[in-house]
C-alpha positions as CSV (number, residue, x, y, z in Angstrom):
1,X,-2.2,-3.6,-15.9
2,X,-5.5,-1.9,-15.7
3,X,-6.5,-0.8,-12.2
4,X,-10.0,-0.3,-10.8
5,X,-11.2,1.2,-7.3
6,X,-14.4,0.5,-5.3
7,X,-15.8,1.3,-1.7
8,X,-16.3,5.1,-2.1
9,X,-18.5,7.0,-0.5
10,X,-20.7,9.2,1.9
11,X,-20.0,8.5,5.4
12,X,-20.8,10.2,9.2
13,X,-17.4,11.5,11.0
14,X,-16.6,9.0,13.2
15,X,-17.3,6.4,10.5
16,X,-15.5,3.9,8.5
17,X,-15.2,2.8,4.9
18,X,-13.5,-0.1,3.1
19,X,-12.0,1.0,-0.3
20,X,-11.0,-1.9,-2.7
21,X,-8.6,-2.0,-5.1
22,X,-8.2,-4.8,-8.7
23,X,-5.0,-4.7,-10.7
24,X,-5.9,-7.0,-14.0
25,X,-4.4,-8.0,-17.1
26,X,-1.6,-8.7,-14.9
27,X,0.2,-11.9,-15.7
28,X,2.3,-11.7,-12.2
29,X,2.7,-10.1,-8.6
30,X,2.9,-6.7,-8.6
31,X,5.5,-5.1,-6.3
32,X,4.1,-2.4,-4.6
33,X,-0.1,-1.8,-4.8
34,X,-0.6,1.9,-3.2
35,X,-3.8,4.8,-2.2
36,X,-3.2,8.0,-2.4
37,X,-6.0,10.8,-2.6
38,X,-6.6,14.3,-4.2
39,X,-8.9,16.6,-2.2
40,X,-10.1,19.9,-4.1
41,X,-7.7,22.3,-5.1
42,X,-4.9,20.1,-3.5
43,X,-2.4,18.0,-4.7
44,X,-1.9,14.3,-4.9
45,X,-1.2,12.8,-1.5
46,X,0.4,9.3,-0.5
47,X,-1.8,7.7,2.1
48,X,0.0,4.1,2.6
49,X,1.2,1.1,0.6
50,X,2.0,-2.4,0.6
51,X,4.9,-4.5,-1.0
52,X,4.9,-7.5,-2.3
53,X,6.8,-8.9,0.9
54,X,4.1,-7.7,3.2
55,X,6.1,-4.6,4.0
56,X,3.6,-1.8,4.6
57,X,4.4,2.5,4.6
58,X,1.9,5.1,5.7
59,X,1.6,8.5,5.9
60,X,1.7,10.5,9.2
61,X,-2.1,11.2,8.7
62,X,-3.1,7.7,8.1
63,X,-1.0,5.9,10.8
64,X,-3.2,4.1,13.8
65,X,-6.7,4.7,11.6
66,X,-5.9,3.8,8.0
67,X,-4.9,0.1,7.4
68,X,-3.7,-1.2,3.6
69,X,-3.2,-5.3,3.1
70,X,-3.4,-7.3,-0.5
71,X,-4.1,-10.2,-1.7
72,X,-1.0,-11.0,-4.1
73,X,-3.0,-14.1,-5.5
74,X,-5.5,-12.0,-6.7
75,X,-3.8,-8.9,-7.3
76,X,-6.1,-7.1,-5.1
77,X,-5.4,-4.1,-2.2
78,X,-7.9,-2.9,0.3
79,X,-8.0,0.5,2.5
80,X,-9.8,0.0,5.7
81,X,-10.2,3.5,6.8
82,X,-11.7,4.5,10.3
83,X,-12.9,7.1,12.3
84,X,-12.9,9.4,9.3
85,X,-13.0,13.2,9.4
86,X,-14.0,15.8,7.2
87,X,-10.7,16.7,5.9
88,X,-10.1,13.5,5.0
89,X,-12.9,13.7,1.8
90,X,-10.9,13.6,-1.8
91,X,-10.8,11.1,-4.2
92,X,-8.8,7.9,-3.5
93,X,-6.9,6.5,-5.9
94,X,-5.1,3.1,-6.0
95,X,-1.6,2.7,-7.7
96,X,0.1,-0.3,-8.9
97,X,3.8,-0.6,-10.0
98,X,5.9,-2.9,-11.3
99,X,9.5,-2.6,-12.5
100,X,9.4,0.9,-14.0
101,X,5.3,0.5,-14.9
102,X,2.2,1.6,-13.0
103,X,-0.9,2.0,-13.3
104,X,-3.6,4.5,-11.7
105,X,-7.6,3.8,-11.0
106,X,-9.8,6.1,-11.9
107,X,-10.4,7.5,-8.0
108,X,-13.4,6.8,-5.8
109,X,-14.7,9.6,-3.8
110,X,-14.7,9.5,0.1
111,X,-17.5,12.4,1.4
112,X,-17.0,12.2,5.4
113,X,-19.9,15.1,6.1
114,X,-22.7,14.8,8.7
């Protein structure tokens, strides 16, 4: 599958953004569609998930502000993220795995500045 991100961008503290997430040339459900994000100089971070069964994981930073669901139908994962703060700025990137094969997006950045 090929994976692409959307939503990015510059927002207030306080503010929300809606990242989206496509997994194509994918001729079934994928398990598990994830976000994770990279800020500079950092390493990669998990931020939440979603199984195929609905089942949902999130890190301790993204719990109560950071919601993931999916659309299995379409192969499609959103990140509502709200009341952002400065540290959370990095580039998101969605994952997608299936049996031992996943896939990465190429990121979308997330500025949260005033």
């Amino acid at each position: 599958a090929q994976v692409e991100e959307s939503g990015g961008g510059l927002v207030q503290p306080g503010g929300s953004l809606r990242l989206s997430c496509t997994a194509f040339e994918s001729g079934f459900i994928i398990h598990e569609m994830a976000w994770y994000r990279q800020a500079p100089g950092k390493p990669r971070d998990f931020v939440g998930n979603m199984l195929s069964d609905g089942t949902t994981e999130y890190a301790h930073f993204a719990k109560g502000r950071f919601t993931v669901s999916r659309d299995n139908a379409e192969n499609t994962a959103h990140l509502q993220m709200n009341n952002l703060q400065p540290h959370d700025t990095a580039v998101y990137y969605c994952n997608a795995k299936e049996g031992t094969e996943e896939a990465w997006g190429q990121g979308t950045q997330v500025t949260v500045s005033e």
